[in-house]
PDB file of N, CA, C and O in Angstrom:
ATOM      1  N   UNK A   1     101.592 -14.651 -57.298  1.00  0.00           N
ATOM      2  CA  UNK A   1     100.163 -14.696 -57.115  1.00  0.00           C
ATOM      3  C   UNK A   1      99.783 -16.092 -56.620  1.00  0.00           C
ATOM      4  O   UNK A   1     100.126 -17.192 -57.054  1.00  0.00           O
ATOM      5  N   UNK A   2      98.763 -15.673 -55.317  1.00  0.00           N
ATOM      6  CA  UNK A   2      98.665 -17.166 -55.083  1.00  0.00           C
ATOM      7  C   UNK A   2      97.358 -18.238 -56.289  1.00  0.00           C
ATOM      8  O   UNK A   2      96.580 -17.888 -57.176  1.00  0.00           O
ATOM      9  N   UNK A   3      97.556 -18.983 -55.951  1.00  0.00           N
ATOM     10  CA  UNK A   3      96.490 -20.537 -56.612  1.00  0.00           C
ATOM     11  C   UNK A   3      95.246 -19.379 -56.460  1.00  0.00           C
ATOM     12  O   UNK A   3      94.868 -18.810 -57.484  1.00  0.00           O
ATOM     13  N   UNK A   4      94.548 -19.010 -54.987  1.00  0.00           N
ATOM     14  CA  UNK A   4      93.398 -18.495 -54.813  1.00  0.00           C
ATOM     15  C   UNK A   4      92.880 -17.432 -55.704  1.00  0.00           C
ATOM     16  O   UNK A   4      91.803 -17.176 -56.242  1.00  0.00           O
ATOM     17  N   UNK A   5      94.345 -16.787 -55.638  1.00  0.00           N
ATOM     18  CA  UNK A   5      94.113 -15.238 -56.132  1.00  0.00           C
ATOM     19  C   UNK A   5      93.917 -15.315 -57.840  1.00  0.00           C
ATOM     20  O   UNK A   5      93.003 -14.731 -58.421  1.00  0.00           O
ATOM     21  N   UNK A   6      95.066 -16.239 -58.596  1.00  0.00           N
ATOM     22  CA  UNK A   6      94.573 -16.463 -59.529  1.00  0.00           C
ATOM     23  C   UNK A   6      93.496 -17.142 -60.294  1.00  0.00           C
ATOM     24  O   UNK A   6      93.095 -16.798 -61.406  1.00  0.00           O
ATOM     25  N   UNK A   7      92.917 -18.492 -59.333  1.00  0.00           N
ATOM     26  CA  UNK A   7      91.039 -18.354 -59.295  1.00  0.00           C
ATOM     27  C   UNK A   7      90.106 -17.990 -59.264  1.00  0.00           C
ATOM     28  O   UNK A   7      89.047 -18.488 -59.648  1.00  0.00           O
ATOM     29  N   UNK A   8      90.497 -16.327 -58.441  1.00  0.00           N
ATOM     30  CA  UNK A   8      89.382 -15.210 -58.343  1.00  0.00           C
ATOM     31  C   UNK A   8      89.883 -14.577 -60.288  1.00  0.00           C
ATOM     32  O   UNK A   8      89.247 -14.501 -61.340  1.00  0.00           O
ATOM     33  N   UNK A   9      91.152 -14.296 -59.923  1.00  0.00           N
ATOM     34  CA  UNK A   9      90.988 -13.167 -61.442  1.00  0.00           C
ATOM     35  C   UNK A   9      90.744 -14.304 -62.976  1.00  0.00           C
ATOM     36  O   UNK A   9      90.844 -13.967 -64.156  1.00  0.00           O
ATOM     37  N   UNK A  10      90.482 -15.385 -62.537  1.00  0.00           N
ATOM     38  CA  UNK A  10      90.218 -16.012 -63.689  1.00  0.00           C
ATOM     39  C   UNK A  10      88.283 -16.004 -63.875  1.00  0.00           C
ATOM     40  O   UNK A  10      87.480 -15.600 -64.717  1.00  0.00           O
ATOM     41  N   UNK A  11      88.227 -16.688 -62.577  1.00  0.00           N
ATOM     42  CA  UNK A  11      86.794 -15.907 -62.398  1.00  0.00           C
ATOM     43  C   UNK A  11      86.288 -15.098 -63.164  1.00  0.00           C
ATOM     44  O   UNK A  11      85.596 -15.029 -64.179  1.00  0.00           O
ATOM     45  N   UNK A  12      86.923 -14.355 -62.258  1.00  0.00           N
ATOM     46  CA  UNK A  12      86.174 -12.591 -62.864  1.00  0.00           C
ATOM     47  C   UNK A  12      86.427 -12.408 -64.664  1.00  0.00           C
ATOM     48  O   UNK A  12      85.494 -12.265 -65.455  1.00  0.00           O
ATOM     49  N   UNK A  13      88.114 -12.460 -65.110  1.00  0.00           N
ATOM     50  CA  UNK A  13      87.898 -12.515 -66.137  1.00  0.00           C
ATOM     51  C   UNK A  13      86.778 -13.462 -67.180  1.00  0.00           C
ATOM     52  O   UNK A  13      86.666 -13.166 -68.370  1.00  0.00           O
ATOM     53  N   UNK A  14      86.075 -14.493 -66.627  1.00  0.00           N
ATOM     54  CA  UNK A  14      85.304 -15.149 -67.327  1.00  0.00           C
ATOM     55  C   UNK A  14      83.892 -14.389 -67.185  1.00  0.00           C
ATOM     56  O   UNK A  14      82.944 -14.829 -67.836  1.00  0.00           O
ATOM     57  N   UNK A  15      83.749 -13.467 -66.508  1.00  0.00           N
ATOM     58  CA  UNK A  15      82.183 -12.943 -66.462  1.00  0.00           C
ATOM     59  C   UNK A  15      82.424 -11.720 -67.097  1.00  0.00           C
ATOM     60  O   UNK A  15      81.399 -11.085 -67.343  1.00  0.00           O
ATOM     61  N   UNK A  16      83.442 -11.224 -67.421  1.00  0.00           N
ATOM     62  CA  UNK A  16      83.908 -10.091 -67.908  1.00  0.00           C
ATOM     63  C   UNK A  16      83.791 -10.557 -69.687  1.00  0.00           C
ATOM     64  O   UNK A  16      83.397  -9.810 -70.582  1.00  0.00           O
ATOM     65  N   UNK A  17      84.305 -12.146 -69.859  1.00  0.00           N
ATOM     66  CA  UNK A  17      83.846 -11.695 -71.438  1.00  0.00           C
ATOM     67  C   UNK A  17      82.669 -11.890 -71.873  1.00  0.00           C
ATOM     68  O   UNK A  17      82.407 -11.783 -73.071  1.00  0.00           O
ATOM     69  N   UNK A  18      81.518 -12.298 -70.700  1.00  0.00           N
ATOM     70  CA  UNK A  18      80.375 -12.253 -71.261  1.00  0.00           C
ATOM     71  C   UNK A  18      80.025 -11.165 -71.272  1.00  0.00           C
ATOM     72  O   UNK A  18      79.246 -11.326 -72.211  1.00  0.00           O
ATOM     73  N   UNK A  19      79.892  -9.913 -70.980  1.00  0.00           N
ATOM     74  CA  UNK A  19      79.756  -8.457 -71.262  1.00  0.00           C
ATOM     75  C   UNK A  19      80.527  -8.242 -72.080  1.00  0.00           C
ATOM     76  O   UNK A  19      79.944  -8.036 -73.145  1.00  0.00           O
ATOM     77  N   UNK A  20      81.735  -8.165 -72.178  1.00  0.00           N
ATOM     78  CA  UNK A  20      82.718  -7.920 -73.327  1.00  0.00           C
ATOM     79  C   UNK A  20      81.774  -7.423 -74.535  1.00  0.00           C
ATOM     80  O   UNK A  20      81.786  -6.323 -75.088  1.00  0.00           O
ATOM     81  N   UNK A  21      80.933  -8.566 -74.797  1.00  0.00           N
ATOM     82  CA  UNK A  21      80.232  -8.161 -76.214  1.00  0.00           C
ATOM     83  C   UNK A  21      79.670  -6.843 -76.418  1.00  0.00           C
ATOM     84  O   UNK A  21      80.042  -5.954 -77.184  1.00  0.00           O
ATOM     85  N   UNK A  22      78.636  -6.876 -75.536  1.00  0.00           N
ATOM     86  CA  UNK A  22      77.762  -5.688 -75.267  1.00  0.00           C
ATOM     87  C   UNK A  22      78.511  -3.922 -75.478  1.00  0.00           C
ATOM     88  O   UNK A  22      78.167  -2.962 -76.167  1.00  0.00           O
ATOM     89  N   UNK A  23      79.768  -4.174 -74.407  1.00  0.00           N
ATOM     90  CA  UNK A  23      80.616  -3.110 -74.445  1.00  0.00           C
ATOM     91  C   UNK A  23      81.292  -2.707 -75.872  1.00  0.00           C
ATOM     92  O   UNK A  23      81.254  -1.575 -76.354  1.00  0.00           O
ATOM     93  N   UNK A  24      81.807  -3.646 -76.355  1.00  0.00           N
ATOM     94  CA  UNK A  24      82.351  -3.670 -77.977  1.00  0.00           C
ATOM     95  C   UNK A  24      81.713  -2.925 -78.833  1.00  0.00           C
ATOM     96  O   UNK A  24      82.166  -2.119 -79.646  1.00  0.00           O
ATOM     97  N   UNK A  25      80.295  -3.331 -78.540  1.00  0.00           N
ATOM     98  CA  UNK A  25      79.150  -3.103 -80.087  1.00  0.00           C
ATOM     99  C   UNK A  25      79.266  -1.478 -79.874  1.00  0.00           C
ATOM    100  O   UNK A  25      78.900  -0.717 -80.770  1.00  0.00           O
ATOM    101  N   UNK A  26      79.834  -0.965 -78.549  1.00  0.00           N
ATOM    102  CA  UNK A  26      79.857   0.516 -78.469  1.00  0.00           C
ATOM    103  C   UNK A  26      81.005   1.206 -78.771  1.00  0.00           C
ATOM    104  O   UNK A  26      81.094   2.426 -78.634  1.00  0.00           O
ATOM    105  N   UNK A  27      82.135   0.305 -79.285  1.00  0.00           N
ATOM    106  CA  UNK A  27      83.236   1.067 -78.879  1.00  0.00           C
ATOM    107  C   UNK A  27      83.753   0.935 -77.934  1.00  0.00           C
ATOM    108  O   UNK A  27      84.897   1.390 -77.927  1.00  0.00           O
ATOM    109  N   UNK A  28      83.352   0.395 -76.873  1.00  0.00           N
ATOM    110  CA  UNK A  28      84.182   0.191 -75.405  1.00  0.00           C
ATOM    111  C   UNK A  28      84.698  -1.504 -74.569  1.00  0.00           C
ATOM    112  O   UNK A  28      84.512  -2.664 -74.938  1.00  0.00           O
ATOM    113  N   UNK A  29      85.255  -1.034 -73.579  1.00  0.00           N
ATOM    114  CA  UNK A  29      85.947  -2.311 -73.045  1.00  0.00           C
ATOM    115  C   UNK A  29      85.758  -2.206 -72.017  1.00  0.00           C
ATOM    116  O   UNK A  29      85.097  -1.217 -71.701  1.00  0.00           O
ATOM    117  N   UNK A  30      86.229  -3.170 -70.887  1.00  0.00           N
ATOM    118  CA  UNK A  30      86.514  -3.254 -69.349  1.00  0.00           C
ATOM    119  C   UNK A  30      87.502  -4.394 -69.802  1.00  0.00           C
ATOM    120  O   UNK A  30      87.596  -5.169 -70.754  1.00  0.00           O
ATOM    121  N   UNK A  31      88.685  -3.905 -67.818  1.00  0.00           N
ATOM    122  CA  UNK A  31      89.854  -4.058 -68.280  1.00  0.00           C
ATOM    123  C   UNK A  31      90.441  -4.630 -66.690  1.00  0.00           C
ATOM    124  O   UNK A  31      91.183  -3.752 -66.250  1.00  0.00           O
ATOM    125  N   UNK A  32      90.362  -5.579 -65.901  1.00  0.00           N
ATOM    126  CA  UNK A  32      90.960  -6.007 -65.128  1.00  0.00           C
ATOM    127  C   UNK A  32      92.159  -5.450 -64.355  1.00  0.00           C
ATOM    128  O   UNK A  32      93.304  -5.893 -64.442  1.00  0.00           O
ATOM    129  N   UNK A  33      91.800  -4.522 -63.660  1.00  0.00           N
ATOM    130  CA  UNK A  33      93.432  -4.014 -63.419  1.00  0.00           C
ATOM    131  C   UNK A  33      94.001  -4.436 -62.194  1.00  0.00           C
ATOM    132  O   UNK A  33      95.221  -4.574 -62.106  1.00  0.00           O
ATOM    133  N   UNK A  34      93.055  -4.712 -60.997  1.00  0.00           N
ATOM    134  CA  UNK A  34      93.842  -5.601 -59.920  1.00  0.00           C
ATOM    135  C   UNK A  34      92.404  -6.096 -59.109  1.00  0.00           C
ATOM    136  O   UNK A  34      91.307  -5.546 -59.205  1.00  0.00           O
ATOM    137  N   UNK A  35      92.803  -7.496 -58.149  1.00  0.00           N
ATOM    138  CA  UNK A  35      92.144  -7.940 -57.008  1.00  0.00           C
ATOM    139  C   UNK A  35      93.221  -7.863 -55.980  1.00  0.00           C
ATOM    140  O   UNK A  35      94.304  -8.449 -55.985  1.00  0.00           O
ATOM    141  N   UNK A  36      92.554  -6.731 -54.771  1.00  0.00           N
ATOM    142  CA  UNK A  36      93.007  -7.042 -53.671  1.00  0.00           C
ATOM    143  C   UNK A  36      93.402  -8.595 -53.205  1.00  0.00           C
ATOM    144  O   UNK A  36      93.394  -9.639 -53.858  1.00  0.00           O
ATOM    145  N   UNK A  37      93.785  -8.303 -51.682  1.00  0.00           N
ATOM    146  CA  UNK A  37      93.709  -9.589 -50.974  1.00  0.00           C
ATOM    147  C   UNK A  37      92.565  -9.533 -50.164  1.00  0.00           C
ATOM    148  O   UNK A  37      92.543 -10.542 -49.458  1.00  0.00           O
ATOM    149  N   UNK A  38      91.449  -8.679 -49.919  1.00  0.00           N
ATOM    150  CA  UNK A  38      90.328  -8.939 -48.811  1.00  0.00           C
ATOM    151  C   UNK A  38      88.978  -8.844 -50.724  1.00  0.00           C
ATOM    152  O   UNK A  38      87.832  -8.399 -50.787  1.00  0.00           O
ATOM    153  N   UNK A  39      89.742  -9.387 -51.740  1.00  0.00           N
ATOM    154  CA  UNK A  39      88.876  -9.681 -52.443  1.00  0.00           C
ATOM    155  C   UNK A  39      88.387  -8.055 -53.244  1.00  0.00           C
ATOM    156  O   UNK A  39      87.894  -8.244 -54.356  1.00  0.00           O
ATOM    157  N   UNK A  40      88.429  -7.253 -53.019  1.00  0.00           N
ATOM    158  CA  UNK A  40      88.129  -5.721 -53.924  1.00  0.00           C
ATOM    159  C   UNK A  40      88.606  -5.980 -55.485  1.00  0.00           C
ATOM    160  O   UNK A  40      89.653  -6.403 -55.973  1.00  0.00           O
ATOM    161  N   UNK A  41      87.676  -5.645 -55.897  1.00  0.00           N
ATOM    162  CA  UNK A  41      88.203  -5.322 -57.514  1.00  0.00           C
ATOM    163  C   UNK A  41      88.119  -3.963 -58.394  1.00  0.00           C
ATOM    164  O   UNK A  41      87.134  -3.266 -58.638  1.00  0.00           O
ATOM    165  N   UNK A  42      89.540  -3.804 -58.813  1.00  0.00           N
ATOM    166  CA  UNK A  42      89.602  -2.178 -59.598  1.00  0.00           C
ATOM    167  C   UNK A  42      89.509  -2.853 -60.968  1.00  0.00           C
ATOM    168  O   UNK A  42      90.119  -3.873 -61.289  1.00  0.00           O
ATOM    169  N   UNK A  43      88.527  -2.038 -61.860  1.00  0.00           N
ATOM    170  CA  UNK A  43      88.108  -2.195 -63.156  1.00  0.00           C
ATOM    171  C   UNK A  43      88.639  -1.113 -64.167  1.00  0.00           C
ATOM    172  O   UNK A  43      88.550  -0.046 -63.561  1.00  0.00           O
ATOM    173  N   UNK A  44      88.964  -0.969 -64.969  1.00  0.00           N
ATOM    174  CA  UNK A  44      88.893   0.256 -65.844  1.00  0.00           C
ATOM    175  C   UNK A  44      88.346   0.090 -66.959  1.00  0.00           C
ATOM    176  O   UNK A  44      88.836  -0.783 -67.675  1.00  0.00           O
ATOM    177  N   UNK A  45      87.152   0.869 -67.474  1.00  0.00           N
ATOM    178  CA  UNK A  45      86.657   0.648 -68.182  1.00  0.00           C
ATOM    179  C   UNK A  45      87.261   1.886 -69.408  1.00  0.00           C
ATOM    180  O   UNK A  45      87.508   3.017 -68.988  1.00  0.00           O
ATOM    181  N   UNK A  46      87.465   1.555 -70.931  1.00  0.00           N
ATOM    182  CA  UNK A  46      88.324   1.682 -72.028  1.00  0.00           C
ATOM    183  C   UNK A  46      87.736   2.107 -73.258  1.00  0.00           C
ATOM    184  O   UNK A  46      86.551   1.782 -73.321  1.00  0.00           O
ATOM    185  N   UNK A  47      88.077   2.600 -74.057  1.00  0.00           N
ATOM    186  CA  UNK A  47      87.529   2.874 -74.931  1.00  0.00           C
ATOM    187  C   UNK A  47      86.067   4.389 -74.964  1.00  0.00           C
ATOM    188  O   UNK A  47      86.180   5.477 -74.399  1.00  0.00           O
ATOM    189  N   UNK A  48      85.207   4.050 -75.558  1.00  0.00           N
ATOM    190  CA  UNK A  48      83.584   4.962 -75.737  1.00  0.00           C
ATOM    191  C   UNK A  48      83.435   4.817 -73.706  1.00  0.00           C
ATOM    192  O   UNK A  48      82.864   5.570 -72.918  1.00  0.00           O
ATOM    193  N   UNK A  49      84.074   3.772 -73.504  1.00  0.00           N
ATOM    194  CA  UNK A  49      83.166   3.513 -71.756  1.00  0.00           C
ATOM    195  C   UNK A  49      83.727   4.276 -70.994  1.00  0.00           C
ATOM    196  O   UNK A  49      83.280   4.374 -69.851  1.00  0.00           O
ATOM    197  N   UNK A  50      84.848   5.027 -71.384  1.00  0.00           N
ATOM    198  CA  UNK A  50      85.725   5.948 -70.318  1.00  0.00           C
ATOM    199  C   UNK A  50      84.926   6.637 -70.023  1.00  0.00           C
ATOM    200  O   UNK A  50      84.701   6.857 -68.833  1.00  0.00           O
ATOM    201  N   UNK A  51      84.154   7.269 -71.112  1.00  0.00           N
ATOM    202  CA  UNK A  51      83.764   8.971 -71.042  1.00  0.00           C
ATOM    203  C   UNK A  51      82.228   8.928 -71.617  1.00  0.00           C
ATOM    204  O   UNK A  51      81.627   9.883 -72.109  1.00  0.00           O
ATOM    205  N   UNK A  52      81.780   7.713 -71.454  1.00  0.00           N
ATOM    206  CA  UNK A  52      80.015   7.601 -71.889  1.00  0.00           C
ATOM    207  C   UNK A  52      79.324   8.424 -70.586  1.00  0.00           C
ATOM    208  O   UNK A  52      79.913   8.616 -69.522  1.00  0.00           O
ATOM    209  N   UNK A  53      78.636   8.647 -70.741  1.00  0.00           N
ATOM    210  CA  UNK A  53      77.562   9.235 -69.493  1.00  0.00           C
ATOM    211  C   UNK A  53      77.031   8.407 -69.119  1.00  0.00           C
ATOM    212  O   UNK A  53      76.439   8.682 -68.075  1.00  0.00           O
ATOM    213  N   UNK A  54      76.858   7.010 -69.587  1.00  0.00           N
ATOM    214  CA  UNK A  54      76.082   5.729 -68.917  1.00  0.00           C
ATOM    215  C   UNK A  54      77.048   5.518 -68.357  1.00  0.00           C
ATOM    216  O   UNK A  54      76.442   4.991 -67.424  1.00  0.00           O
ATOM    217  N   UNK A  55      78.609   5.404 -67.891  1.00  0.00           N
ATOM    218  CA  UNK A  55      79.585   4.481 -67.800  1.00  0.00           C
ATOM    219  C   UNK A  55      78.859   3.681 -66.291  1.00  0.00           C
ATOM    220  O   UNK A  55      78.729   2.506 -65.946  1.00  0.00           O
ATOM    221  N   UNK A  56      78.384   5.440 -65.468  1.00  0.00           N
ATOM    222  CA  UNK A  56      78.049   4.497 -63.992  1.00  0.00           C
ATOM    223  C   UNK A  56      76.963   3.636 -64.033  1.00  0.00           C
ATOM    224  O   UNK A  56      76.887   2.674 -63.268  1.00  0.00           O
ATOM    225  N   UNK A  57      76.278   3.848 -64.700  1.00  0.00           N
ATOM    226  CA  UNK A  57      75.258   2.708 -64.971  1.00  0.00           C
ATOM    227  C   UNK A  57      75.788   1.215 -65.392  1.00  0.00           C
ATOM    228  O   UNK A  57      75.745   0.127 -64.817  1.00  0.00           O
ATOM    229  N   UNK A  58      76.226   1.584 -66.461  1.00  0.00           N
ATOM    230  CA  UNK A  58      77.275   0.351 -67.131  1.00  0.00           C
ATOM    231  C   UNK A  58      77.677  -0.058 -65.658  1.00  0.00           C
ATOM    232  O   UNK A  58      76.894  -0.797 -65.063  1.00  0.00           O
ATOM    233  N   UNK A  59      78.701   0.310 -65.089  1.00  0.00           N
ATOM    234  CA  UNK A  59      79.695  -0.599 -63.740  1.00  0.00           C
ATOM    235  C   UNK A  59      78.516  -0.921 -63.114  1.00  0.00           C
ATOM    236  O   UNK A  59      78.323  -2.137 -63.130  1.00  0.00           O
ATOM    237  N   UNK A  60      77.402  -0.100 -62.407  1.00  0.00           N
ATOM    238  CA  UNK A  60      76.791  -1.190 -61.452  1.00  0.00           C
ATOM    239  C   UNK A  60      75.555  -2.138 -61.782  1.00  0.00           C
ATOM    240  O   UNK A  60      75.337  -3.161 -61.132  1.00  0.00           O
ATOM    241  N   UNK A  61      74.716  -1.691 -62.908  1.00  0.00           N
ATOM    242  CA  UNK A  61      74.237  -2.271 -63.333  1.00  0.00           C
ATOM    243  C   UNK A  61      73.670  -3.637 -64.336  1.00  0.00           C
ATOM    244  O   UNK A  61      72.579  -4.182 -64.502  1.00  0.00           O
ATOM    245  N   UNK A  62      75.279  -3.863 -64.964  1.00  0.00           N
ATOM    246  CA  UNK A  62      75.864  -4.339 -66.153  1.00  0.00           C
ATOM    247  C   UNK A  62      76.764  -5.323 -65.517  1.00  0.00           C
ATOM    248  O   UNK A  62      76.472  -6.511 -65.377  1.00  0.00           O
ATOM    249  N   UNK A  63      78.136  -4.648 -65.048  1.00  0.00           N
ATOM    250  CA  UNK A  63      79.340  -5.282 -64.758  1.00  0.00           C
ATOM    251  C   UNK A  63      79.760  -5.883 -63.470  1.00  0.00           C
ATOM    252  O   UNK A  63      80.450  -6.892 -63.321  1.00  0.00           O
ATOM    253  N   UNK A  64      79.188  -5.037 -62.466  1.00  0.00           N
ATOM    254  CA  UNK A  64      78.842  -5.299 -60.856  1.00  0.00           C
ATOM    255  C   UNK A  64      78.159  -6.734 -60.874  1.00  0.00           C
ATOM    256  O   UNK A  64      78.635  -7.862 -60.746  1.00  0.00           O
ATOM    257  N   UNK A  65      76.257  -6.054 -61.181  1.00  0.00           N
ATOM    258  CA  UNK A  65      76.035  -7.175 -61.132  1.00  0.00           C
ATOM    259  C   UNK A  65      76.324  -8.511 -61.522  1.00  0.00           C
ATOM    260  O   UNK A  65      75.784  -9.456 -60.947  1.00  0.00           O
ATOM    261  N   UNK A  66      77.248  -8.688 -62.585  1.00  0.00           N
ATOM    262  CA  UNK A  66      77.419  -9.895 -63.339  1.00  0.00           C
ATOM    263  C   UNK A  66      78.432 -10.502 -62.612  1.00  0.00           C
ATOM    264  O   UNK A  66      78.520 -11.730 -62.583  1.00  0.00           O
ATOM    265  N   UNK A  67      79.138  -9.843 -62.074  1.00  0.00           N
ATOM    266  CA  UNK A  67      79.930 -10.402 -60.961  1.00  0.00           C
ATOM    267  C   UNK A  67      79.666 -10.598 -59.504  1.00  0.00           C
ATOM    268  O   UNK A  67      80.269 -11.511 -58.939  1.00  0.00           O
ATOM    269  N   UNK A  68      79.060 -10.050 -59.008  1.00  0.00           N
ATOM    270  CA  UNK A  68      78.291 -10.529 -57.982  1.00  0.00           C
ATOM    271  C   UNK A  68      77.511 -11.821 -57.804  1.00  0.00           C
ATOM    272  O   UNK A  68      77.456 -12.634 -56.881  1.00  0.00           O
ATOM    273  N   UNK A  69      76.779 -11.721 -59.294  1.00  0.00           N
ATOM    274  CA  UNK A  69      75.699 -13.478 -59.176  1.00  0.00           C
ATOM    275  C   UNK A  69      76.771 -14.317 -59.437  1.00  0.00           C
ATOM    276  O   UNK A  69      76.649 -15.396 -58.857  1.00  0.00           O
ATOM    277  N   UNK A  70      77.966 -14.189 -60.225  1.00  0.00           N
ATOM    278  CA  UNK A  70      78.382 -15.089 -60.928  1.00  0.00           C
ATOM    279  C   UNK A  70      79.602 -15.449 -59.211  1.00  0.00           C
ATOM    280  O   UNK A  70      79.765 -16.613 -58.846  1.00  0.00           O
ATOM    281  N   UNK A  71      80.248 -14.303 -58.462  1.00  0.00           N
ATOM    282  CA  UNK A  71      81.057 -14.934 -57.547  1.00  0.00           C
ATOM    283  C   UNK A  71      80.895 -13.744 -56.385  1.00  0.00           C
ATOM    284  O   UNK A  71      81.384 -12.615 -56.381  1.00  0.00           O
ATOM    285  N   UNK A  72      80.158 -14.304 -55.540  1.00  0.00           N
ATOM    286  CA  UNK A  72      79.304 -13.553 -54.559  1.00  0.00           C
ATOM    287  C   UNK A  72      80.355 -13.332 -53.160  1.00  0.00           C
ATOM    288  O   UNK A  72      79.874 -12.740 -52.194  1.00  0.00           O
ATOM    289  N   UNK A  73      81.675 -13.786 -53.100  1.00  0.00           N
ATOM    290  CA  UNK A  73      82.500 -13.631 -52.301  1.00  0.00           C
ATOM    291  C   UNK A  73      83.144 -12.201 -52.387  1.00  0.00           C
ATOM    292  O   UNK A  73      83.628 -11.750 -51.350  1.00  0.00           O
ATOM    293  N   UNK A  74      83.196 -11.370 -53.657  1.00  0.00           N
ATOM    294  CA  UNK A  74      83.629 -10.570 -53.698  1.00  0.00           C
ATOM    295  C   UNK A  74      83.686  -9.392 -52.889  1.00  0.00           C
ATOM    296  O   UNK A  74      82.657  -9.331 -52.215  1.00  0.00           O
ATOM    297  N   UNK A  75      84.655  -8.183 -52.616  1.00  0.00           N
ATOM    298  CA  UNK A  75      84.248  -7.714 -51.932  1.00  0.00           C
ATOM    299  C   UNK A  75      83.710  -6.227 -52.879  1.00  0.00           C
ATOM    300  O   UNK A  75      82.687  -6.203 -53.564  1.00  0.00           O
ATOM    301  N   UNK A  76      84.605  -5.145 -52.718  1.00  0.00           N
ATOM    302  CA  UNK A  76      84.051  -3.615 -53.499  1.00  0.00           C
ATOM    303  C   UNK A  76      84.192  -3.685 -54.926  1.00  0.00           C
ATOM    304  O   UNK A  76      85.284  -4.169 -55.224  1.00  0.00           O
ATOM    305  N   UNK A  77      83.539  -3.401 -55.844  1.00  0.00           N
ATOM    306  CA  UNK A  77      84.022  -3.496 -56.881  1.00  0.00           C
ATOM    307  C   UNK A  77      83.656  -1.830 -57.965  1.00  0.00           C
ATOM    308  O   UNK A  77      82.596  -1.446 -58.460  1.00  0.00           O
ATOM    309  N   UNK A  78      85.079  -1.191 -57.989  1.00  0.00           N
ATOM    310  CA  UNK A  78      84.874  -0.179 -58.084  1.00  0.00           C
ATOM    311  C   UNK A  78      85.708   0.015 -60.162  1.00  0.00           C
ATOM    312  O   UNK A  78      86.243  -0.932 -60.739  1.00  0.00           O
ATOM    313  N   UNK A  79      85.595   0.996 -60.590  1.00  0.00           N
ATOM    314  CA  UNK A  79      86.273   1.462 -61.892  1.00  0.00           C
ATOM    315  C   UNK A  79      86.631   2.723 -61.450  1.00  0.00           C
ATOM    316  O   UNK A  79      85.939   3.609 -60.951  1.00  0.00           O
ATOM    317  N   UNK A  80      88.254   2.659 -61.798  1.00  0.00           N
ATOM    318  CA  UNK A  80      88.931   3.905 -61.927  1.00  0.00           C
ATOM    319  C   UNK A  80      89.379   4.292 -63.329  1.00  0.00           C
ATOM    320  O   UNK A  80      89.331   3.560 -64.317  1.00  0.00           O
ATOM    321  N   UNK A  81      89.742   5.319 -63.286  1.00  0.00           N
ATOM    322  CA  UNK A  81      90.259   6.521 -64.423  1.00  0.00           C
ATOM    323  C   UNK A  81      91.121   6.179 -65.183  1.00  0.00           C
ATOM    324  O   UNK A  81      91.550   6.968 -66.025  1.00  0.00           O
TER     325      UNK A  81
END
């Protein structure tokens, strides 16, 4: 992994544990599972968040955005299964 790449996923993991909390108090997690190289990020969200009926709300409203303000280079940022 390059210097860059591990700057982005450190990044991200740092905006990820400020939600962390929120997700917890439910039972649930998000879970880093890869950054491309044109910058994309796959999420999986764990726990109550797999199978909540908010989950899509949660990713773009919650988790998206927090990564977006926090590192605006990013590119798709999607949660899989």
């Amino acid at each position: 992994m390059s210097i860059v790449q591990e700057s982005i996923n450190q990044q991200i993991e740092q905006v990820l544990d400020t939600v962390r909390p929120y997700l917890q108090a439910d039972g649930g997690d998000v879970e880093l599972v890869e950054v491309s190289d044109n910058n994309d990020v796959m999420l999986r969200l764990t726990g109550n968040c797999s199978s909540c009926s908010m989950s899509d709300m949660t990713m773009t409203a919650g988790i998206e955005e927090s990564l977006r303000r926090s590192i605006p280079n990013l590119g798709k940022i999607q949660a899989i299964k």
